[in-house]
C-alpha positions as CSV (number, residue, x, y, z in Angstrom):
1,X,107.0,-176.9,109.3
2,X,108.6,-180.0,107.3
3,X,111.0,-182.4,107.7
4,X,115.0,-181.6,107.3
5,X,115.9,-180.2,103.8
6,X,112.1,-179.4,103.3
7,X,111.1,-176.8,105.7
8,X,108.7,-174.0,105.0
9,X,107.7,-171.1,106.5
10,X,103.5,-170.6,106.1
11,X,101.2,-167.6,106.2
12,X,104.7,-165.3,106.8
13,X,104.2,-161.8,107.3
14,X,106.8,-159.4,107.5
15,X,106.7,-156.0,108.4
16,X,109.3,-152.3,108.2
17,X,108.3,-149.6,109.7
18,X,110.8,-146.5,109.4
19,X,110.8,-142.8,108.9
20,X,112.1,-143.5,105.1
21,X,110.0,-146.9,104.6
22,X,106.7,-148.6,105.1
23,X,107.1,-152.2,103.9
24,X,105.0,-155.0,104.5
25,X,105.4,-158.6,103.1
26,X,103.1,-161.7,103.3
27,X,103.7,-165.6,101.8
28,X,105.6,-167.9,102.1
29,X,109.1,-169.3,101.7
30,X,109.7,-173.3,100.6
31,X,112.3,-175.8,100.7
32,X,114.4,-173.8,103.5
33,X,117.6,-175.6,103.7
34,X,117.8,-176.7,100.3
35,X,120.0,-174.8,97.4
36,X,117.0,-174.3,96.1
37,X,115.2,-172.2,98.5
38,X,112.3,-171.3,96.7
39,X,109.7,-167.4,98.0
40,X,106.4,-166.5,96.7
41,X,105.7,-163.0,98.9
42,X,103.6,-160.4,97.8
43,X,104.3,-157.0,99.1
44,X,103.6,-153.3,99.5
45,X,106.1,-150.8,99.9
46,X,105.3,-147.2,100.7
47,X,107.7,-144.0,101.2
48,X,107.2,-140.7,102.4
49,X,110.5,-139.6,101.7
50,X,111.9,-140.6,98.5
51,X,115.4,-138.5,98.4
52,X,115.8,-139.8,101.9
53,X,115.6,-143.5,101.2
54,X,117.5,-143.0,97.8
55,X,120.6,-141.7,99.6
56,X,120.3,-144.6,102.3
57,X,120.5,-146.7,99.5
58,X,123.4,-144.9,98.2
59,X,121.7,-143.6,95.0
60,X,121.5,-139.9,94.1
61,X,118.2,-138.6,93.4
62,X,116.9,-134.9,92.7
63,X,113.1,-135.5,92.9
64,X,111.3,-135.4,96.5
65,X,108.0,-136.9,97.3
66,X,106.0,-139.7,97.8
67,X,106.6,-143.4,96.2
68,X,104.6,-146.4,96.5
69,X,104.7,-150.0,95.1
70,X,102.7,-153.8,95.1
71,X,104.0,-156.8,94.0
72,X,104.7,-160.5,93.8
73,X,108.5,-161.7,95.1
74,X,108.7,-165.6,93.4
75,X,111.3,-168.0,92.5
76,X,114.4,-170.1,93.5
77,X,117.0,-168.9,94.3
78,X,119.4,-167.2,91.3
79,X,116.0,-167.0,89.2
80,X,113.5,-164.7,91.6
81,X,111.3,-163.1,89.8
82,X,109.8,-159.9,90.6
83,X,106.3,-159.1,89.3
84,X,105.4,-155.6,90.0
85,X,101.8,-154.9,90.0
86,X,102.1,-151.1,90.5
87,X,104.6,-148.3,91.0
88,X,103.4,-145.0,91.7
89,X,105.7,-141.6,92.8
90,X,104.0,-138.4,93.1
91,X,106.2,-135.3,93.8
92,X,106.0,-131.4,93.6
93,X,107.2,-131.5,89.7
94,X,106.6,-135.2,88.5
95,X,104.2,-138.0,88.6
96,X,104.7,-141.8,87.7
97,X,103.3,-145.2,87.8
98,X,104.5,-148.5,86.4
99,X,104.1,-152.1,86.1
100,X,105.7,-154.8,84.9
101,X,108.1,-157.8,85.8
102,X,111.8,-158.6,86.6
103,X,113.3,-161.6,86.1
104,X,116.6,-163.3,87.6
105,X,116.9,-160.6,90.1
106,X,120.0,-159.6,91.2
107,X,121.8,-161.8,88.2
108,X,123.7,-160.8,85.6
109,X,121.1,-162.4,83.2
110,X,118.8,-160.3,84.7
111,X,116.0,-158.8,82.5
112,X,113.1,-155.7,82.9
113,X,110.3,-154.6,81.2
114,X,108.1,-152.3,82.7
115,X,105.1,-150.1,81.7
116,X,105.2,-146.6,82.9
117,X,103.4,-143.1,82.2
118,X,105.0,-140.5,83.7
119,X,103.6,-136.4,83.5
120,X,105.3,-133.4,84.9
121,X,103.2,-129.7,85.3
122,X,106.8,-127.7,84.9
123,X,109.1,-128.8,82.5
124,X,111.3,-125.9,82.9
125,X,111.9,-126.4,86.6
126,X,112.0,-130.5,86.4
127,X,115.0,-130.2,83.9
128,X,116.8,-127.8,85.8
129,X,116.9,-130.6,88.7
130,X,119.1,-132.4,86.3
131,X,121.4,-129.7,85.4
132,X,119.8,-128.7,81.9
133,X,118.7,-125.3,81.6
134,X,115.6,-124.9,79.1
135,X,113.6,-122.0,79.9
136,X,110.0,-122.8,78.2
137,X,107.9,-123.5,80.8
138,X,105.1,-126.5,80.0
139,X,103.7,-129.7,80.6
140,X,104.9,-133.3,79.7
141,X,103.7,-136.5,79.3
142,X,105.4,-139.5,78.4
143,X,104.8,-143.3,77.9
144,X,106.3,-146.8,77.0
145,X,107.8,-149.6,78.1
146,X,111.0,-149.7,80.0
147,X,113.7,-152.5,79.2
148,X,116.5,-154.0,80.7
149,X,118.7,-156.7,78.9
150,X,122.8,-157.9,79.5
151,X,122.7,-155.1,81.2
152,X,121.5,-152.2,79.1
153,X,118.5,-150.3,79.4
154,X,116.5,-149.2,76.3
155,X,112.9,-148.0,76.1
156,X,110.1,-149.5,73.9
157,X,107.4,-147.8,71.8
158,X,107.7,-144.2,73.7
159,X,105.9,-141.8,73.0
160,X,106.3,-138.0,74.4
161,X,104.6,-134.6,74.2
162,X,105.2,-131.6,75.6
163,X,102.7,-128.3,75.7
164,X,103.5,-124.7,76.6
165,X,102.0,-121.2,76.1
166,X,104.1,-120.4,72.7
167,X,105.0,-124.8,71.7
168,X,104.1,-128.0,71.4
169,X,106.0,-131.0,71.0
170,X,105.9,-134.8,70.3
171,X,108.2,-137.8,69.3
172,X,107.9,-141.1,69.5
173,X,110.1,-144.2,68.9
174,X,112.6,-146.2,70.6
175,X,115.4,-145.6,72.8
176,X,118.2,-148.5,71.8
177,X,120.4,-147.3,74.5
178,X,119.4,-145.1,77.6
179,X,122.6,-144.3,79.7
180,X,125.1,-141.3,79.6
181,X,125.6,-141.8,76.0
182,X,122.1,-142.2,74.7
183,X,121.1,-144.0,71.5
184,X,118.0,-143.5,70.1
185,X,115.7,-143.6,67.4
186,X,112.4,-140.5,67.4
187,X,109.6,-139.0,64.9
188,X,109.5,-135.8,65.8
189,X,107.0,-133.1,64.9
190,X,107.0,-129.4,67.0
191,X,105.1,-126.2,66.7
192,X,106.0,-122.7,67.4
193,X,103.5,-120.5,68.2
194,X,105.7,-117.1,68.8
195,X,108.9,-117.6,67.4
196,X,110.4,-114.2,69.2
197,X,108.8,-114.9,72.3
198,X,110.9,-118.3,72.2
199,X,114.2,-117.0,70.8
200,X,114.4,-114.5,74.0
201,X,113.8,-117.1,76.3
202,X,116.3,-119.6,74.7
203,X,119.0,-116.0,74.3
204,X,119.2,-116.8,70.4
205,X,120.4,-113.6,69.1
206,X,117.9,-113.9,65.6
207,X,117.3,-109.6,65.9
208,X,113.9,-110.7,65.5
209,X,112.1,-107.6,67.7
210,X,111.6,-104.7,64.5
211,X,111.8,-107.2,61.1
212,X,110.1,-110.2,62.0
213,X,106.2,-110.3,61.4
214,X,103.7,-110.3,63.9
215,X,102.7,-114.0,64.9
216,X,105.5,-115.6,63.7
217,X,104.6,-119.7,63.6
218,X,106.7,-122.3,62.6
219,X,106.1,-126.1,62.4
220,X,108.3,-128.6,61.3
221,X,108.7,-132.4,61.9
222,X,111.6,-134.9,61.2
223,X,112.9,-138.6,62.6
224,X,116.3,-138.1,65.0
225,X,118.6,-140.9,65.1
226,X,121.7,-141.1,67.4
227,X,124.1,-144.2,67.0
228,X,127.7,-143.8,68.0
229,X,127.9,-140.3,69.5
230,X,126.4,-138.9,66.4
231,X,123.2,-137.3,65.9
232,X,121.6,-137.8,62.6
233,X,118.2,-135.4,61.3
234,X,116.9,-137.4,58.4
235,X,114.7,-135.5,56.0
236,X,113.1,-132.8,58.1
237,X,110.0,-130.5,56.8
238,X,108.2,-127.6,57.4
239,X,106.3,-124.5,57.3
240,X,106.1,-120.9,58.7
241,X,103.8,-118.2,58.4
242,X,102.8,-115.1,59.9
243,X,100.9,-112.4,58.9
244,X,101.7,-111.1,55.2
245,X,104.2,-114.5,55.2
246,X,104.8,-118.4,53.8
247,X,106.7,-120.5,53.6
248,X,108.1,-124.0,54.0
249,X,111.7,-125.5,54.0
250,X,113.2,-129.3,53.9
251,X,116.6,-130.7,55.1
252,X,118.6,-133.6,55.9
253,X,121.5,-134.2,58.2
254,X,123.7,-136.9,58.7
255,X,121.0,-139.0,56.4
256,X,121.8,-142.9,57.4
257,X,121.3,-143.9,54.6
258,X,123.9,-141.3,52.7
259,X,126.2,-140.7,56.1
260,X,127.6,-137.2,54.9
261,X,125.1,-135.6,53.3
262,X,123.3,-132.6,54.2
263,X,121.3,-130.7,52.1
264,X,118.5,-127.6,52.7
265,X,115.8,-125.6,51.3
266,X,114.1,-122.8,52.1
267,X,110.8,-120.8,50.4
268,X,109.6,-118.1,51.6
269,X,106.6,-115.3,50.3
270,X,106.5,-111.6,51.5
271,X,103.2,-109.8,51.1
272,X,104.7,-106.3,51.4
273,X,108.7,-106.9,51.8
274,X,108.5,-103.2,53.6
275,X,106.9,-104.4,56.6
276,X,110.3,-106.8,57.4
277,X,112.6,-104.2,56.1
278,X,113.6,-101.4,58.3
279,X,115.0,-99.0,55.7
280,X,111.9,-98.9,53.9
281,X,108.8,-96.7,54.4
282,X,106.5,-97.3,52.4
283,X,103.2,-96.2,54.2
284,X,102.0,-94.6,51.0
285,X,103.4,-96.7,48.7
286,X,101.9,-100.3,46.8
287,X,103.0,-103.4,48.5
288,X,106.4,-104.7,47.6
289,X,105.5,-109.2,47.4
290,X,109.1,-110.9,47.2
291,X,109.7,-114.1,46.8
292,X,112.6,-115.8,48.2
293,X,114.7,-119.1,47.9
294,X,117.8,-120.9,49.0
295,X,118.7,-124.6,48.6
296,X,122.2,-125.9,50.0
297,X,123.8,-129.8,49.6
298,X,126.8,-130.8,50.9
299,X,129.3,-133.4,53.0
300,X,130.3,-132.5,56.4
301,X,133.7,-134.5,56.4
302,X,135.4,-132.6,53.1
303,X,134.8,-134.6,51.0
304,X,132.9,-132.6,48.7
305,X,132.1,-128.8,48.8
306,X,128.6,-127.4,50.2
307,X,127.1,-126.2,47.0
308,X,123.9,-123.5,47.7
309,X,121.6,-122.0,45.1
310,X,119.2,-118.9,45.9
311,X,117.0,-116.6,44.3
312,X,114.7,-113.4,45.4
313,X,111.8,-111.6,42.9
314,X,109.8,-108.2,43.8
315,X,108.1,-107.0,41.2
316,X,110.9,-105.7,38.7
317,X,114.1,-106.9,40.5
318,X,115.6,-110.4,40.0
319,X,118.5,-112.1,42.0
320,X,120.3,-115.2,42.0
321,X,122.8,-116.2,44.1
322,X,125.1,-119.5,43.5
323,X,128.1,-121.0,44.8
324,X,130.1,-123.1,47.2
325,X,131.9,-123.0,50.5
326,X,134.3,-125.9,52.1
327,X,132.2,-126.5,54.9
328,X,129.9,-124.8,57.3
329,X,132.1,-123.0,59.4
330,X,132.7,-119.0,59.8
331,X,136.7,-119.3,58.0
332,X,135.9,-122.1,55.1
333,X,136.8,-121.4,51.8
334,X,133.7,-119.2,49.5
335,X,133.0,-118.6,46.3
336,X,129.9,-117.1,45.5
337,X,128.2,-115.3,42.5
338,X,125.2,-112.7,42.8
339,X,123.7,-111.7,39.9
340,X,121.0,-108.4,40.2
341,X,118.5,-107.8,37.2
342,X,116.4,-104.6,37.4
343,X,114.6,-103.8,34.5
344,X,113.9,-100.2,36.5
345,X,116.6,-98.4,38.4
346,X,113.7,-96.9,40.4
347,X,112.3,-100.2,41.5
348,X,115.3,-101.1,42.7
349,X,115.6,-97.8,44.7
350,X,112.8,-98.3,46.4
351,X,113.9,-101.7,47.9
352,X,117.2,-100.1,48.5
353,X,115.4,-97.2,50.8
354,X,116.7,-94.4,48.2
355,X,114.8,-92.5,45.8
356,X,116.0,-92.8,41.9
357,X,113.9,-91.9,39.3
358,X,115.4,-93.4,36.2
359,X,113.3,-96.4,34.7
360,X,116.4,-97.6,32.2
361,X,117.2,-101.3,32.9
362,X,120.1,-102.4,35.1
363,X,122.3,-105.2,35.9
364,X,124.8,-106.2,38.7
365,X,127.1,-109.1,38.8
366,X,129.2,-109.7,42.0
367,X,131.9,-112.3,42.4
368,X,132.7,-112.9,46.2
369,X,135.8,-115.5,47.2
370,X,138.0,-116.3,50.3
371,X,140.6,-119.0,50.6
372,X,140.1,-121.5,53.5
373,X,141.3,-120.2,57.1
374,X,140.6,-117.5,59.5
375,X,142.8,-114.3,57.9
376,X,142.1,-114.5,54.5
377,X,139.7,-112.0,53.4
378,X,136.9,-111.6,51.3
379,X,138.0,-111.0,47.3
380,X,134.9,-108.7,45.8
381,X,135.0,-108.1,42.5
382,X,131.3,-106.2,41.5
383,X,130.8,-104.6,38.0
384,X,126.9,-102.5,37.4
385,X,125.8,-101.8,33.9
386,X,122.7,-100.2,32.5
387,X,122.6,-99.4,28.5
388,X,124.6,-95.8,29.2
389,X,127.3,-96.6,31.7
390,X,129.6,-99.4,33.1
391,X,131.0,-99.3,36.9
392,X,133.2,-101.7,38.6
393,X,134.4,-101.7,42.2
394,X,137.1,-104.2,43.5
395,X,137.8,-104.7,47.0
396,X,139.9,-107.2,49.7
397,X,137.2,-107.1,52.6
398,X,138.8,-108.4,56.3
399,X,136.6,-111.2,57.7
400,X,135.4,-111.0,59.9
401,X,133.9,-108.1,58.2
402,X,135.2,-104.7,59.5
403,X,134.2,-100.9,58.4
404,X,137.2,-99.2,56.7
405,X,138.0,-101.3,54.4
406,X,139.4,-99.9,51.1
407,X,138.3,-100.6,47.6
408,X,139.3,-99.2,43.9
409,X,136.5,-98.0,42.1
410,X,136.0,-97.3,38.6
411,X,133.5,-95.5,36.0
412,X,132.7,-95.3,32.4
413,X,129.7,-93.9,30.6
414,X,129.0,-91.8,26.9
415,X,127.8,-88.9,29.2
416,X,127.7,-87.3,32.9
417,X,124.0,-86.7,32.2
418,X,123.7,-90.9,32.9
419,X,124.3,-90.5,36.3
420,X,121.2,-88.6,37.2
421,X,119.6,-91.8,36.8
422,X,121.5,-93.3,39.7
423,X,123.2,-90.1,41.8
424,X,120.8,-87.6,43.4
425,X,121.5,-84.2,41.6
426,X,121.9,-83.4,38.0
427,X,124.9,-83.6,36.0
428,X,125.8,-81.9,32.7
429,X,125.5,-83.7,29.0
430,X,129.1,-84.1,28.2
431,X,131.4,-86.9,27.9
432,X,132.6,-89.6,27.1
433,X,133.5,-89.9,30.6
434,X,136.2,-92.2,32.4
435,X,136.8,-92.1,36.2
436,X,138.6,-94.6,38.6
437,X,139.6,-93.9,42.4
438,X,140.9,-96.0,45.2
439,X,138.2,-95.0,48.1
440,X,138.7,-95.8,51.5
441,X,135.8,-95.6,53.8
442,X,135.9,-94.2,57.6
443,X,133.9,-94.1,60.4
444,X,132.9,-90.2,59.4
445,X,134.9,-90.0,56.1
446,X,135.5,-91.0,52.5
447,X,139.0,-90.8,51.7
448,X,139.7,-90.9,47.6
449,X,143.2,-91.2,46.5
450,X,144.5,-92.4,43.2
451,X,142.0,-89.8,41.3
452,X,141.8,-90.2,37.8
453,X,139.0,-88.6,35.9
454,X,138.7,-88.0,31.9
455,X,136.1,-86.3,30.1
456,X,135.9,-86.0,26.1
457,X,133.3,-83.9,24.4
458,X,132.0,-85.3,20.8
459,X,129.3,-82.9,20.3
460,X,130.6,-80.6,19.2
461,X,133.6,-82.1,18.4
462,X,137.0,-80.9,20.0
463,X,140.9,-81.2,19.5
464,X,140.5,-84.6,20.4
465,X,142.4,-83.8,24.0
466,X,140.7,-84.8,27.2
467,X,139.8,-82.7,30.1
468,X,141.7,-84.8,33.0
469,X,141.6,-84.4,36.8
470,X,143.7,-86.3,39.5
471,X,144.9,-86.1,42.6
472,X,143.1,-86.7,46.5
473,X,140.2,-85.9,48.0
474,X,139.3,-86.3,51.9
475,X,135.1,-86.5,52.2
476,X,133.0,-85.7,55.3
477,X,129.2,-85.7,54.8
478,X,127.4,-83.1,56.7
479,X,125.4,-83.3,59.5
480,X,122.6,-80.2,59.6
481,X,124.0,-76.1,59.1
482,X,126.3,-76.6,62.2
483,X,128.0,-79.6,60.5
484,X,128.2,-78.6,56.7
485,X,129.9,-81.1,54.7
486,X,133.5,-81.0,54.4
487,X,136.1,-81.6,51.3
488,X,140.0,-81.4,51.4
489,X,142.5,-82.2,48.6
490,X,144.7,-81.5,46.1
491,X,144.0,-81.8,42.5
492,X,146.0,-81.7,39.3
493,X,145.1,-81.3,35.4
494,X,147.2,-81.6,32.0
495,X,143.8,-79.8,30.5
496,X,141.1,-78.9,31.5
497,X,137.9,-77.8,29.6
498,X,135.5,-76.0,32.4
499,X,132.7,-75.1,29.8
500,X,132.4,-78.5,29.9
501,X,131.2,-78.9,33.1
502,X,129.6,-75.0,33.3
503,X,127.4,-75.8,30.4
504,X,128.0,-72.3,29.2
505,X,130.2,-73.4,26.2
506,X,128.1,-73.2,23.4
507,X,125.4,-70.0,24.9
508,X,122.2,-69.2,21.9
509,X,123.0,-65.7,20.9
510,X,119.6,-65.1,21.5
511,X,120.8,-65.7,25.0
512,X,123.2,-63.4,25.0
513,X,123.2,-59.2,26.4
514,X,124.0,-56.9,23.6
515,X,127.1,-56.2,26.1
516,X,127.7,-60.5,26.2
517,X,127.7,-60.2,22.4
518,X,130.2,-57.6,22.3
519,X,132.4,-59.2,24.6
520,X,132.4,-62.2,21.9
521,X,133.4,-60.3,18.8
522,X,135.7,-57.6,20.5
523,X,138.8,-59.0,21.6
524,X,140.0,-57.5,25.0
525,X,136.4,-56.6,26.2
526,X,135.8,-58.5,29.5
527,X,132.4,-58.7,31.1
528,X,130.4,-61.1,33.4
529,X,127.7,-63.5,32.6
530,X,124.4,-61.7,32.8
531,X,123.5,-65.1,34.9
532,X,123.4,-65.2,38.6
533,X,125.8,-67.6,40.4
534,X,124.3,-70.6,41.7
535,X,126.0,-70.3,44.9
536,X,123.3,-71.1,47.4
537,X,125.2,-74.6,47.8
538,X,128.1,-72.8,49.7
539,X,125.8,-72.3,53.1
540,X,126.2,-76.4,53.2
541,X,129.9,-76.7,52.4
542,X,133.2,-76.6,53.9
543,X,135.9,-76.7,51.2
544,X,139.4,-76.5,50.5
545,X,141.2,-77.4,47.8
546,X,144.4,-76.7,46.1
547,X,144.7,-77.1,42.1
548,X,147.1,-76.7,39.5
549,X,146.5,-77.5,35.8
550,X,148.8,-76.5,32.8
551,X,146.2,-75.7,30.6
552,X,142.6,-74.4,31.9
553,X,140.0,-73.4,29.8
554,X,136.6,-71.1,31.7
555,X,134.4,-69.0,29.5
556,X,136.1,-67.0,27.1
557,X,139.8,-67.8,28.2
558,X,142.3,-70.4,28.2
559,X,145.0,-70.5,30.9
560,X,148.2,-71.9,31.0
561,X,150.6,-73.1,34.1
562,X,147.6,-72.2,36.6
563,X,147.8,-72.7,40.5
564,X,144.3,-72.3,42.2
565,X,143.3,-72.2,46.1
566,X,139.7,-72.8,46.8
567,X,138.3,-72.2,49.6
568,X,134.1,-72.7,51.2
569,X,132.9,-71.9,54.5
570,X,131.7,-69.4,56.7
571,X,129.1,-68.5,53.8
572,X,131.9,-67.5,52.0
573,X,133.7,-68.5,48.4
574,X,137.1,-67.7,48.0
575,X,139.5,-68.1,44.5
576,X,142.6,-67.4,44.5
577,X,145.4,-67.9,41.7
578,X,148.8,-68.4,43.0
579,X,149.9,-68.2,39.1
580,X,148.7,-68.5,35.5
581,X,149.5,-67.2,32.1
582,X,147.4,-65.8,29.4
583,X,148.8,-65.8,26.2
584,X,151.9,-63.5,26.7
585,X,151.1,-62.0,30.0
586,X,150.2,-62.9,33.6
587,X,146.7,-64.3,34.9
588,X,145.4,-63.2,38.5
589,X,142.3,-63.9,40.2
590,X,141.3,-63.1,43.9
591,X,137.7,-63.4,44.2
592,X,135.8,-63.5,47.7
């Protein structure tokens, strides 16, 4: 109805019917004919087939089901404004409704801002529909307002959770920029239920199965900022625990308000450290409680160094580890300092698995450094001292770490008897004592080359000349009576003092057989010990070994220019010399 340049169209209904779409329009439409051309329909649209109608209308979607949607259509034309009453899909994976407006449809000024709630009962299966693999299974809710402005989406005061059997998660916040390259701005807070149960479904390789404690719970929350392609973790905090453990941590990264900084710390409590620790059994034993802590700072683009502190305490044994590496990454530059203080040696055995019975005090210092790139390797340097003995070992490790690596070892102490307190085994009183070797470690040997070993005896005192061994040695641990251990080498002495070693130096004549006692003031009367040879230990070697020494001193005779092979196995000891002179005649031995 109307006159020219005023028509209208009254009580319009319009109506689709189609296998994709249901749509059905009523209103009216004013000043037909005129630039101005002016609707005001309301409408409801229904769809049965939402992928279907999505492709028709050239748009991709991976979510099937069932949409529908009531409204107002109003405006002139250029400025038509779209009031959406409700917008509802419902699908096997996802539901949503909405409302809100749009205004200058179809325009470049165009703007949106719609209210939605949204839910899924299968998280793990919705975000595999858009190509993201996350394999923990849950539910999800979200809400918040949608946006649309010069042509960029954002979203307004969202808010998200998500629940699963061994999570739960929430963040809320804005989302400045939602497209491809996402900006955004969250509070986050999670919890972890099972942390082992979700590192095997996410394939994190933590070797969590045998050293983690039962029920292992984390929970943690932080804000998450991404401007500019880079994602920013600003002051995250936190707490685990699980049974006979606590403990809580802190970190930033990529802080806004200090760009490069990142910075960590860790704290954790062990009730009973043997429960994590695999090489200890301790079922009989008191609880070992061990503290530990870590704290790292430091700029991701060079400018300065990661610097990291750390510390760990059970009962009698202090560490502290401090240093700094060029930048988290597996071939930066290190250098690190670990500092061990035991005030007893057997405390520290028993976290080290091994059984030492000593109580003296002891402490370690190691020194570890590698120059920046991927061949350099790891520069050890570690030195051990208690109040009787000093040790050092130096070593150039390949990193990645590999076994085999060689390392020169070295050892001083007043006495042999000292090393009872750290060696399995009982060693004689003598000394001083001075030994060095380059060791190189195989897969099923311990090769020593370089030998140098010097033992002094002040008590009583001697000529003031040193028993000294060197040479090479080739060692093979044993593996039950079919595998005895193994020993192969060559050895060489200037002098050498055997009663040293042999303990039988210095024998009480009270000690002694009339026949003994004879032999000691009757020159050219030769007899045997009255004592037994301890040679049980040869049923669990296999040895040969070639020696020479130009002076060799054994119980009641001193040998010059001597050439010994020795040889262990087959429950058998044989010595042979090859030469050797006693004062002006020859020396021969063939025992076995």
């Amino acid at each position: 109805s109307g006159k020219r340049g005023e028509f209208r169209v009254e009580d319009l209904s319009v109506k689709i019917d189609s296998k994709a779409l249901m749509a059905r329009a009523t209103g009216k439409i004013t000043h037909l004919g005129m630039v101005g051309t002016e609707l005001d329909l309301a409408f409801d649209v229904e769809s049965g087939q939402v992928q279907a109608l999505a492709e028709r209308l050239g748009f991709r979607f991976p979510i099937d089901g069932q949409a529908a949607a009531r409204g107002v259509l109003s405006g002139k034309a250029g400025s038509i404004h779209l009031v959406a009453h409700s917008i509802g899909l419902t699908g096997d994976l996802i539901s949503l409704d909405a409302s809100g407006e749009v205004t200058a449809l179809g325009q470049a000024i165009s703007t949106t801002r719609l209210k939605f709630n949204a839910a899924t009962t299968d998280t793990e299966a919705l975000l595999a529909l858009f190509g993201q693999r996350v394999p923990l299974a849950g539910v999800a809710r979200g809400r918040g307002v949608l946006v649309r402005s010069s042509g960029t989406f954002s979203v307004e005061d969202l808010k998200l959770t998500a629940e699963g059997p061994e999570f739960s998660l929430t963040a809320d916040g804005t989302v400045t920029r939602a497209d491809r390259d996402p900006e955004f701005e969250l509070s986050v807070s999670a919890e972890v239920d099972d942390v082992v149960a979700i590192a095997q479904k996410l394939d994190l390789d933590l070797d969590l199965d045998s050293g983690s404690p039962s029920g292992l719970k984390i929970s943690a929350s932080t804000k998450v900022h991404r401007s500019e392609g880079r994602l920013m973790v600003e002051t995250i905090t936190g707490a685990l625990s699980g049974d006979g453990l606590q403990g809580t941590f802190s970190g930033n990264m990529h802080n806004p308000r200090s760009p490069i900084l990142t910075s960590a710390t860790l704290s954790v409590t062990v009730d009973d450290l043997s429960r994590l620790a695999p090489w200890l059994h301790e079922d009989s034993q008191a609880p070992l409680p061990t503290e530990f802590e870590l704290s790292l700072v430091g700029s991701e683009d060079g400018s300065l160094p990661f610097v990291f502190l750390g510390s760990a305490k059970s009962g009698q044994v202090d560490a502290r580890l401090n240093g700094k590496v060029s930048a988290l990454s597996s071939d930066a530059a290190l250098d690190a300092v670990i500092n061990v203080n035991a005030e007893s040696v057997s405390e520290l055995g028993r976290l080290l698995g091994k059984e030492l019975s000593s109580d003296i005090s002891l402490a370690a210092k190691a020194s570890v450094s590698r120059n920046n790139g991927p061949d350099w390797p790891l520069v050890v340097d570690l030195k051990l001292d208690t109040s009787d003995l000093h040790a050092e070992a130096k070593a150039e490790v390949p990193w990645p770490v590999k076994i085999g690596f060689p390392f020169r070892a070295k050892l001083k102490t007043d006495s042999l008897a000292n090393l009872s307190s750290l060696l399995p085994g009982n060693f004689p009183d003598v000394g001083p004592v001075e030994f060095s070797a380059h060791v190189t470690p195989g897969a099923d040997q311990l090769q020593l080359q370089n030998i140098s070993l010097k033992v002094n005896d002040s008590d009583p005192p001697q000529s003031g000349k040193p028993s000294d061994l060197r040479g090479s040695l080739i060692y093979q641990p044993g593996a039950g009576p079919q595998h005895p251990i193994r020993i192969r080498g060559e050895l060489q002495s200037d002098h050498f003092d055997l009663t040293l070693l042999t303990e039988s130096a210095e024998t009480p004549d009270s000690q002694k057989s009339s026949q003994q006692a004879k032999a000691d003031t009757e020159p050219g009367t030769l007899i045997f010990s009255d004592s037994p040879l301890p040679l049980e230990w040869i049923r669990q070697a296999d040895i040969t070994i070639d020696y020479a020494a130009e002076n060799l001193i054994i119980p009641y005779l001193s040998i010059e220019d001597v050439q010994v092979h020795l040889l262990v196995g087959q429950d058998q000891l044989q010595v042979e010399t090859r030469s050797g002179q006693v004062a002006a005649g020859d020396f021969n031995l063939k025992l076995g």
